[in-house]
C-alpha positions in Angstrom: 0.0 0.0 0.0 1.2 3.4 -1.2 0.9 6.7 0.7 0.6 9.7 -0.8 0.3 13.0 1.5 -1.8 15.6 0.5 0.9 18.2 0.1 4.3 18.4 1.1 5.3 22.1 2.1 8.9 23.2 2.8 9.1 25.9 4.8 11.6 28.4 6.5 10.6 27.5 10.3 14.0 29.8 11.4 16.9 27.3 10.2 17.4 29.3 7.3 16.6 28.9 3.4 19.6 26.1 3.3 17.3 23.9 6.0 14.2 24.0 5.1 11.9 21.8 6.9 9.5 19.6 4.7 5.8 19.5 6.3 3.8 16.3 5.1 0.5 18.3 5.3 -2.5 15.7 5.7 -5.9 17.6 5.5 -8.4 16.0 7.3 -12.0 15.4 6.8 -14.2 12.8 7.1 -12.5 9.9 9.5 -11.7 6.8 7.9 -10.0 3.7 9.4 -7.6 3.1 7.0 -6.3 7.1 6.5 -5.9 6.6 10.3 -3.4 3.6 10.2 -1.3 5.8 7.3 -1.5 8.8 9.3 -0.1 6.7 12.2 2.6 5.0 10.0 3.5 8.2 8.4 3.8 10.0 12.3 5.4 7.4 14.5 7.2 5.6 11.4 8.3 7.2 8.6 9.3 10.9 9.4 11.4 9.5 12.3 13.3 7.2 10.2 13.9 9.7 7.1 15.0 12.5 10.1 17.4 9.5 11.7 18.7 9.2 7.7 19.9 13.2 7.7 20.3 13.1 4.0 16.9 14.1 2.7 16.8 17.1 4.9 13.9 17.7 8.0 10.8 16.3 8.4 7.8 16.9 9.9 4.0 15.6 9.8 0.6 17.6 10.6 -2.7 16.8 9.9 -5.1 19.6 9.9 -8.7 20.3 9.9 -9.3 21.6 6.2 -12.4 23.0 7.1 -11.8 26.3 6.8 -8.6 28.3 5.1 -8.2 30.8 8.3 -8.4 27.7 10.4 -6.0 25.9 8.5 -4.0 28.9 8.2 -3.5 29.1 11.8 -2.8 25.6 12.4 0.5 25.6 10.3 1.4 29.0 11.7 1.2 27.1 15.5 2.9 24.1 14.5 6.0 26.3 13.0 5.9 28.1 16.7 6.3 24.8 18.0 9.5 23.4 15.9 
């Protein structure tokens, strides 16, 4: 089984334009049981091991409530606060 994010945003979180930290952004809507165990995987599995790698650069995963774009927009603003 493939995953495929919904976006993948690099962004200058304060390390500079030569560190840029890729964001797996995962939008959320309706809940599903199988977008749950890929979220998980993607989470616990995945962004840990690619960080451990330090050759593809920073990684970091948030899923969002795509609701709304102000809503949205302040959810990616608090999770850059946070790294």
């Amino acid at each position: 089984m493939n995953y495929y994010p919904d976006l993948v945003v690099k962004l200058n979180d304060g390390h500079g334009d030569a560190d840029l930290l890729h964001l797996l952004l995962e939008v959320s809507g309706e809940k599903k049981k199988e977008k749950a165990a890929k979220v998980q995987t993607a989470q616990k599995m995945w962004i840990p091991a690619v960080n451990n790698l330090r050759t593809f650069g920073r990684w970091a995963f948030l899923e969002i409530d795509g609701s709304t774009l102000h809503k949205t927009m302040q959810e990616i603003r608090n999770f850059c606060k946070k790294t």
